[in-house]
Backbone as CSV, one residue per row, in Angstrom:
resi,resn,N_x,N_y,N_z,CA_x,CA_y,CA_z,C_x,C_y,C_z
1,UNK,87.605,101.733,112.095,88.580,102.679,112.595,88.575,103.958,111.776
2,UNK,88.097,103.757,110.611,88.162,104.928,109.723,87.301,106.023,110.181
3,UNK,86.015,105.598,110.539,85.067,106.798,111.034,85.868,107.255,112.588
4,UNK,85.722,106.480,113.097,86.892,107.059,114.595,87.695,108.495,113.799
5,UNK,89.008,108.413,112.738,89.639,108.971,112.755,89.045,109.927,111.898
6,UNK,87.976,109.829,111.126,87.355,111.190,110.913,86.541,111.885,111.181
7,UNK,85.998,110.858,112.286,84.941,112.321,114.228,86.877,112.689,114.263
8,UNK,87.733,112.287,114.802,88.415,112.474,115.933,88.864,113.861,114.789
9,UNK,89.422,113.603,113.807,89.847,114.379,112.801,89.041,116.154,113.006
10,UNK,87.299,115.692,112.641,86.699,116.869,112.689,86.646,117.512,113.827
11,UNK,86.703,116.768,114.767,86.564,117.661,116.339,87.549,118.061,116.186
12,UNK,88.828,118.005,115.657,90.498,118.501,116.219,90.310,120.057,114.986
13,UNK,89.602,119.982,113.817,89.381,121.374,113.105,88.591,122.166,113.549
14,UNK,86.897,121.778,114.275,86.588,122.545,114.923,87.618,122.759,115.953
15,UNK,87.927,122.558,116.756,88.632,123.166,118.133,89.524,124.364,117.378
16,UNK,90.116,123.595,116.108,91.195,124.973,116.022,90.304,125.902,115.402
17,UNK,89.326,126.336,114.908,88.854,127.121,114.220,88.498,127.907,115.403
18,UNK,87.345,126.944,116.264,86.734,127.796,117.331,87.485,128.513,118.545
19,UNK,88.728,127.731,118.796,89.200,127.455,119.996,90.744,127.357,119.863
20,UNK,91.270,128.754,118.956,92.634,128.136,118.834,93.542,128.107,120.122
21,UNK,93.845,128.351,121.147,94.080,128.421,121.922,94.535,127.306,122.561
22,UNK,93.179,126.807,122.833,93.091,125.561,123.491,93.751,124.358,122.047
23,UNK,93.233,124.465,121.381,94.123,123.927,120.225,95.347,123.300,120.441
24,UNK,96.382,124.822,120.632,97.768,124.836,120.273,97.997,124.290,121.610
25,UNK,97.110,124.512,123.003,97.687,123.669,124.090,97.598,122.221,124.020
26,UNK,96.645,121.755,123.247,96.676,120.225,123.283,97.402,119.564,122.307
27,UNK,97.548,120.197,121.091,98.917,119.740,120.620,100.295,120.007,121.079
28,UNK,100.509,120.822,121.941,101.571,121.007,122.291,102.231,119.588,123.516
29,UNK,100.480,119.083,124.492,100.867,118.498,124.949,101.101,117.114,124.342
30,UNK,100.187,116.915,123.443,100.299,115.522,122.847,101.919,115.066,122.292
31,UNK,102.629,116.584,121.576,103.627,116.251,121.431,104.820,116.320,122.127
32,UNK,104.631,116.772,123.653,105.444,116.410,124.676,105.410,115.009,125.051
33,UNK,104.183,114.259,125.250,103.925,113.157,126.076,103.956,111.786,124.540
34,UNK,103.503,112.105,123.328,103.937,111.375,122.137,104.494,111.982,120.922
35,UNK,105.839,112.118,121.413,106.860,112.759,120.632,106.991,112.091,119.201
36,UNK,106.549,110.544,119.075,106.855,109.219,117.662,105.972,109.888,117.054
37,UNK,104.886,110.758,117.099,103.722,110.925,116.483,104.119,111.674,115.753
38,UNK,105.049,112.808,115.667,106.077,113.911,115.281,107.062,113.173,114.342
39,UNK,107.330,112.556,114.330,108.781,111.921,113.792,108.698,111.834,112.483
40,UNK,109.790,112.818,112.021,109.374,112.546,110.297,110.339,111.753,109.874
41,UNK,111.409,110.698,110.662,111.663,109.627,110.449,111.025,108.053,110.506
42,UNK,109.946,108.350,110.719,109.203,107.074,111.092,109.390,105.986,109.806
43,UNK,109.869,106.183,108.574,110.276,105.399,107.995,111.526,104.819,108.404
44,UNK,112.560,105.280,108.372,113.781,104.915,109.241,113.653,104.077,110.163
45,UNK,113.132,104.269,111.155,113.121,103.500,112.163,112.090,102.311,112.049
46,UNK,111.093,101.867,110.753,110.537,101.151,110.262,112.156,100.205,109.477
47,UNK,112.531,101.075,109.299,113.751,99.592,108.280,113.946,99.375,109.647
48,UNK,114.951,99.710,110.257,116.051,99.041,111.513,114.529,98.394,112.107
49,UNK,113.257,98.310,112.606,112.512,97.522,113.405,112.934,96.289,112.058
50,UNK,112.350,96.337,110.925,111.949,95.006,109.787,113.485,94.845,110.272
51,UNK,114.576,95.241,109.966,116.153,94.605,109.949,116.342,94.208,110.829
52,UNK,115.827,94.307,112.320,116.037,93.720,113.364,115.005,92.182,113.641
53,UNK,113.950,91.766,113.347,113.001,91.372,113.244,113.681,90.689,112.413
54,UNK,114.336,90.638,110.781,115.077,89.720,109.750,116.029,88.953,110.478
55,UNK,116.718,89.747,111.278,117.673,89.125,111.948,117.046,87.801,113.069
56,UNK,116.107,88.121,113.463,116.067,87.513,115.039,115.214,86.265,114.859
57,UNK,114.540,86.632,112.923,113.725,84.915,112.259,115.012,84.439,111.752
58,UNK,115.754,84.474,111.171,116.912,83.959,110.972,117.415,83.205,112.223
59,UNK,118.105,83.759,113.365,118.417,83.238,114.440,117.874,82.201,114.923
60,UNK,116.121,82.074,114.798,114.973,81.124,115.206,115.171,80.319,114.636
61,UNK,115.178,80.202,112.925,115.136,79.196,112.246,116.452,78.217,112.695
62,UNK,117.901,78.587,112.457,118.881,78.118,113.071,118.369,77.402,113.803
63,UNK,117.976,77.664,115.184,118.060,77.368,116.394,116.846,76.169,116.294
64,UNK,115.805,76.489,115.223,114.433,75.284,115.271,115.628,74.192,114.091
65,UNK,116.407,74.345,113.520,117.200,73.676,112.587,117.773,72.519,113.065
66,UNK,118.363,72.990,114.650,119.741,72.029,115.521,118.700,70.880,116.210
């Protein structure tokens, strides 16, 4: 996956170097259509997923307990 993201990486610097234009339109759309990709809370919403997830093995265990 690593080489993936550093073709995908270098094609996205050429484009802006060569092609800013087109550039700023495809990030613009990426971050209409994947707004999470943007999120400079993505830690945040990493606790509440793990805190929700703590909760719901807890619940299991109970329930494999009875």
């Amino acid at each position: 996956m690593s080489n993936l993201d550093n073709s995908i990486g270098k094609l996205l610097l050429d484009l802006q170097k060569n092609d800013p234009g087109t550039f700023k339109e495809l990030m613009r759309r990426v971050q209409e259509e994947h707004p999470e990709l943007f999120e400079e809370n993505i830690d945040e919403s990493n606790k509440e997923i793990d805190e929700y997830n703590r909760i719901v093995d807890e619940y299991n265990k109970k329930i494999d307990e009875k």
